[in-house]
C-alpha positions as CSV (number, residue, x, y, z in Angstrom):
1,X,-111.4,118.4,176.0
2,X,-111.2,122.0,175.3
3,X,-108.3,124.1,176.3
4,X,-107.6,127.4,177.6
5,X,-105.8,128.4,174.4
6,X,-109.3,126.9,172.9
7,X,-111.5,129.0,175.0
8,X,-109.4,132.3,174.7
9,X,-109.4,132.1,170.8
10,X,-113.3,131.6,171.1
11,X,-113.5,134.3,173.6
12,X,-112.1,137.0,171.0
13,X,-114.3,136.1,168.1
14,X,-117.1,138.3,169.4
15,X,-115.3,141.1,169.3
16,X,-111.4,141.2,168.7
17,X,-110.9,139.2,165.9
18,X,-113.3,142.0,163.8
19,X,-110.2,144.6,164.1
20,X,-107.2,142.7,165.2
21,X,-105.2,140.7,162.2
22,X,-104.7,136.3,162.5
23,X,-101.5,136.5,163.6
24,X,-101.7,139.5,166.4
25,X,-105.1,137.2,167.5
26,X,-102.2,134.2,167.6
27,X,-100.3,135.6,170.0
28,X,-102.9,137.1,172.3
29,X,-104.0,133.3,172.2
30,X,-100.9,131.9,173.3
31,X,-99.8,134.0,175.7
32,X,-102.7,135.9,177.5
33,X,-104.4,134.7,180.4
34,X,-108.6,134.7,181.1
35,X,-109.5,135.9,184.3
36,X,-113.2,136.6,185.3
37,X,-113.2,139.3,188.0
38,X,-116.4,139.6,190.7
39,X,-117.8,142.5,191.3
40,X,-116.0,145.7,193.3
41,X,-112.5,144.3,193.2
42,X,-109.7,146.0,192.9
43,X,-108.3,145.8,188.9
44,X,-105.4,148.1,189.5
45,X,-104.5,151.0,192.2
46,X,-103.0,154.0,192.2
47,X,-99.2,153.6,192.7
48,X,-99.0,149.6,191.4
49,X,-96.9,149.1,188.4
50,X,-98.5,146.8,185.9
51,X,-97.6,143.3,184.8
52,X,-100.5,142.7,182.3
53,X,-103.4,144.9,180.5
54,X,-106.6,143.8,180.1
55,X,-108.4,143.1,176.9
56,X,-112.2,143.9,178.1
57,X,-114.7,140.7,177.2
58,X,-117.6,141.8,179.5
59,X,-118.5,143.3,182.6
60,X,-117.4,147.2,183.3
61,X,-114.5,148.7,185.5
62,X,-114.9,152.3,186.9
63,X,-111.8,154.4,186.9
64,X,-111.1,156.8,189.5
65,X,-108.8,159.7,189.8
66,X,-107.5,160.2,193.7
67,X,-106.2,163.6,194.9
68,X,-103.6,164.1,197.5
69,X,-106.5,164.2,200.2
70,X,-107.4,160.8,199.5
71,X,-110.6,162.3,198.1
72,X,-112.0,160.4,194.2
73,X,-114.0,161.5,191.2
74,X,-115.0,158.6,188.9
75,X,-113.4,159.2,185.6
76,X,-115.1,156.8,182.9
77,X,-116.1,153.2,183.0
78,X,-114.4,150.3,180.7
79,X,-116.9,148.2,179.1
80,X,-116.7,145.1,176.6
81,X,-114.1,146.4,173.6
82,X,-112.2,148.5,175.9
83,X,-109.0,148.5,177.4
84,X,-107.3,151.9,179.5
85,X,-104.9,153.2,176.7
86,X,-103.4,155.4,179.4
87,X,-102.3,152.0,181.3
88,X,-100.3,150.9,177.9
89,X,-98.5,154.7,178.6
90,X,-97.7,153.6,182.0
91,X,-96.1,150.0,181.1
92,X,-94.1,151.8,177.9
93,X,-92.7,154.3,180.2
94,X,-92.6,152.0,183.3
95,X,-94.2,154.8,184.9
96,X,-96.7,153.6,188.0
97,X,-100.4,153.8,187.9
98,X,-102.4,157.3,188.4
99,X,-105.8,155.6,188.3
100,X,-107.8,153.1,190.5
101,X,-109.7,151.1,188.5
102,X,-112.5,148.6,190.1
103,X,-114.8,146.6,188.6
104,X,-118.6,147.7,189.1
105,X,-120.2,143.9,188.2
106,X,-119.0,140.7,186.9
107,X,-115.7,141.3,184.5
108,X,-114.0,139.3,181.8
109,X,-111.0,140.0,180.3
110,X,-107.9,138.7,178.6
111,X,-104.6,140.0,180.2
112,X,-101.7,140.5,178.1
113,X,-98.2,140.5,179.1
114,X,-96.6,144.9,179.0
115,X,-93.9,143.3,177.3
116,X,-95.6,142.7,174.6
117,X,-97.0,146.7,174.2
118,X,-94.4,148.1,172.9
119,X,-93.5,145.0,170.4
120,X,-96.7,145.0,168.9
121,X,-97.0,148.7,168.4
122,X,-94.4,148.1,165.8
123,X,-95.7,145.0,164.3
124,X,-99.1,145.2,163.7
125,X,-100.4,148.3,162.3
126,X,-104.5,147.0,163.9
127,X,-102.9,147.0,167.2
128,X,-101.8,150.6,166.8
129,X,-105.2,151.7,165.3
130,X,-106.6,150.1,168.4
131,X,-104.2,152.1,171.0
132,X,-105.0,155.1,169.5
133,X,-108.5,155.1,168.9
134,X,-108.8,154.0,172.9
135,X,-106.0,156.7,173.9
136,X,-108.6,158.8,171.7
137,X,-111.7,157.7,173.9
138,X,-110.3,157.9,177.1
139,X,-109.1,161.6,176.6
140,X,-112.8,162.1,175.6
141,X,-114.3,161.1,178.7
142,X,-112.0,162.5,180.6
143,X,-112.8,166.0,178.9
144,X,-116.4,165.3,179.8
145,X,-115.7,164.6,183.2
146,X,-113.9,167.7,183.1
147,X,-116.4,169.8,181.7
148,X,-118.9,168.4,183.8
149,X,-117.3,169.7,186.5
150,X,-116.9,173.1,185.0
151,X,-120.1,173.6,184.0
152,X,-122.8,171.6,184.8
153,X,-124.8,171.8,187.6
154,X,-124.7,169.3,190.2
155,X,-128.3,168.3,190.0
156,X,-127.4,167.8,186.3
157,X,-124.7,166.3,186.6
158,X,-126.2,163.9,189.4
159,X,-128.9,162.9,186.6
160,X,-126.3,162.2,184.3
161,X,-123.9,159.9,186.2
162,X,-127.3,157.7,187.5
163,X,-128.4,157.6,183.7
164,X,-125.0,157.0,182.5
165,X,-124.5,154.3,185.1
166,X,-127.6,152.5,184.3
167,X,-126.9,152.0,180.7
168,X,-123.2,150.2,182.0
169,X,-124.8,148.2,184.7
170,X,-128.0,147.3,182.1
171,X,-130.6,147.7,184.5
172,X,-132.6,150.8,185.1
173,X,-131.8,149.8,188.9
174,X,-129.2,150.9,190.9
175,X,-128.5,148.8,193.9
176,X,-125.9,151.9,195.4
177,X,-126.2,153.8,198.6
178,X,-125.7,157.7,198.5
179,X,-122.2,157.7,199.9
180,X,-121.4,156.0,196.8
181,X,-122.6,158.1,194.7
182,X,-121.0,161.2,196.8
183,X,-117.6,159.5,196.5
184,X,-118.0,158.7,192.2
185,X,-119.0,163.1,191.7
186,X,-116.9,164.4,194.4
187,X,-119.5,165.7,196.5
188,X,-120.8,165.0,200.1
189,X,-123.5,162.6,201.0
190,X,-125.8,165.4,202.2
191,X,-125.6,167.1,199.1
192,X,-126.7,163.8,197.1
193,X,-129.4,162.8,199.1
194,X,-130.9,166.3,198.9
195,X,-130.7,166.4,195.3
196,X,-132.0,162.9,194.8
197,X,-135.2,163.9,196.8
198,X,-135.6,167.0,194.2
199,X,-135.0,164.4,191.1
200,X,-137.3,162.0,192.9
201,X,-140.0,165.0,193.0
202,X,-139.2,166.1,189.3
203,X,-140.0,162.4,188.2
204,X,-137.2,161.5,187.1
205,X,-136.1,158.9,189.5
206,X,-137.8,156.7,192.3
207,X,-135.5,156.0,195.5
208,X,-136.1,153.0,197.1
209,X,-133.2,151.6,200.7
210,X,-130.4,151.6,198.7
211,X,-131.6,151.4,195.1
212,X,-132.3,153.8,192.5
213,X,-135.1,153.5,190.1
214,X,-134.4,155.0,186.6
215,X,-137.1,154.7,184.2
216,X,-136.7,157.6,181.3
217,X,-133.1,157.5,180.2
């Protein structure tokens, strides 16, 4: 009969155990835990202090930035490989969560404990690599999102989030209503479904009840 421990070292093969040394992958086996996480659950909110990280198998998890209105922008999306580098900040400094994170399908992951974050920043050198080259990303994104904001314009920047989106999600349909997508680029519903109708006129998308049709990404 196979065990958990049996399943979670076969679990990191596809991907982990390519960067992460025998023994770090050791550990991770013995003491993390699989969960598989539906779709448009909450993964962490703003405000929670965390008790594990994830290690990203599959799936994708959006993660939003709330302002003191209540009012989001989606940041980046976590995909397989991934894990929020700016959580690990939060559980070194026992600070509490500035992101929402949610999962936007199906999501497998392998959480490890915080108190291991610290330990094995000093222990294994591919566990620091990894930290830092996913601190590295996430500040990335974030400058996109940043400059997006700047200087894009919205219909552009509407085109990009629904062909970013539909690369994550694999399918060049979106099942997502326009108050979604108002919420994830921090504009009103209005807005969106006017500037849909123009991309649906340029060709660029076909709109559908609730679904989005991208075919040239």
């Amino acid at each position: 009969m196979t065990t958990d421990k049996e399943i979670i070292r076969e679990k990191l093969k596809d991907y982990y155990s390519l960067i992460f040394e025998k023994e770090l992958i050791d550990e991770i086996v013995n003491i993390g835990i699989l969960r598989t996480i539906k779709p448009n659950e909450l993964l962490i909110d703003i405000g929670d202090k965390m008790s594990h990280v994830p290690l990203i198998l599959c799936g994708a998890v959006k993660i939003i930035r709330e302002d003191k209105n209540g009012e989001e922008i989606a940041l980046y999306f976590l995909e397989k490989g991934d894990t929020c580098a700016i959580s690990f900040v939060n559980c070194i400094n026992r600070t509490k969560s500035m992101f929402r994170g949610i999962t936007e399908k199906e999501t497998e992951g392998i959480f490890v404990p915080v108190e291991r974050i610290e330990e094995w920043l000093v222990k294994y050198k591919s566990w620091r690599h990894f930290i830092i080259d996913s601190y590295h990303m996430r500040l990335i994104e974030m400058v996109e999102s940043i400059d997006s904001l700047a200087f894009m314009k919205l219909d552009d920047r509407l085109h990009k989030y629904l062909t970013d989106k539909v690369k994550i999600m694999n399918n060049n349909t979106l099942i997502i209503t326009h108050q979604e997508i108002a919420d994830d680029i921090h504009t009103s519903r209005v807005v969106v479904s006017r500037l849909l109708k123009i991309l649906e006129n340029e060709g660029k998308i076909k709109i559908r009840r609730n679904r989005i049709i991208i075919d040239n990404i």
